[in-house]
N, C-alpha and C positions, 0 to 999 in steps of 0.2 A: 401582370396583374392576375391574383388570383381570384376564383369565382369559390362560391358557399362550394359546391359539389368536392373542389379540390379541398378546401380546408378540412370539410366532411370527412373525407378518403384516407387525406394524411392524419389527421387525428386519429380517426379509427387503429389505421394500419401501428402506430406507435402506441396507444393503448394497447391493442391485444399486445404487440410483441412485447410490452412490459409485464401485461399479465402472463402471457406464458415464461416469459424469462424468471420473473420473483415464482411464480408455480414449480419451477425447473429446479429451485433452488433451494426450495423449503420441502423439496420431496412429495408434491399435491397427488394425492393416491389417484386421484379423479385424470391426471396425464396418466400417470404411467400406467392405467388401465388401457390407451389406445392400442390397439391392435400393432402397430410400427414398433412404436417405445417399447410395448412389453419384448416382442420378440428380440428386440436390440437389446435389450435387459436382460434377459434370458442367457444370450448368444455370449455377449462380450461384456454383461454387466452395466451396473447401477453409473456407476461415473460414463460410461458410454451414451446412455441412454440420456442420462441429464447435459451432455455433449451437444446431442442431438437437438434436444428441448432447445437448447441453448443457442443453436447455430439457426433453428427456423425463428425463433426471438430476435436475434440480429439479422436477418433479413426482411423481419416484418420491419424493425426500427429503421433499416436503410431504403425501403420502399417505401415506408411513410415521411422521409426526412427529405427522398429523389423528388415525392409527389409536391411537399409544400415548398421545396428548394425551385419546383419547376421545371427540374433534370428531364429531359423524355430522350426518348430514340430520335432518330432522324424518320423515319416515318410517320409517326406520331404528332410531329410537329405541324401546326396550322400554316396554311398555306400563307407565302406573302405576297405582297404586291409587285408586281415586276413594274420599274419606272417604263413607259412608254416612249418612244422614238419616233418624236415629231420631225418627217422631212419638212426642207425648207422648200419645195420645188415650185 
């Protein structure tokens, strides 16, 4: 069962990675001024740098897809009930 916070999260986290993926793709001068992208731009180029854009796009979409799927780590996960062990004695 999810709660508002997670839908909140997931939501989020898939919006932006849509915004920055269609920004990545249409060339938004407003990315490729970051400090990271330009220099990857610079270095190895325009198709690099929109790579880039591209691949932190697709991890914002699979973090926000883990969060409202429910996917966590194993330590993240809420504690369950242990059945208890009634002696008969």
């Amino acid at each position: 069962m999810h709660n508002h916070s997670e839908w909140f999260v997931g939501g989020i986290a898939i919006a932006f990675g849509s915004l920055v993926g269609w920004n990545a793709l249409v060339y938004s001068p407003l990315l490729y001024r970051l400090r990271t992208v330009a220099a990857v731009r610079k270095r190895y180029g325009r198709q690099a740098a929109c790579g880039l854009l591209l691949s932190v796009a697709a991890l914002l979409f699979a973090a926000g897809a883990m969060i409202l799927g429910g996917i966590r780590p194993q330590y993240a996960a809420p504690p369950t009930a242990e059945p208890t062990i009634e002696s008969g004695d």
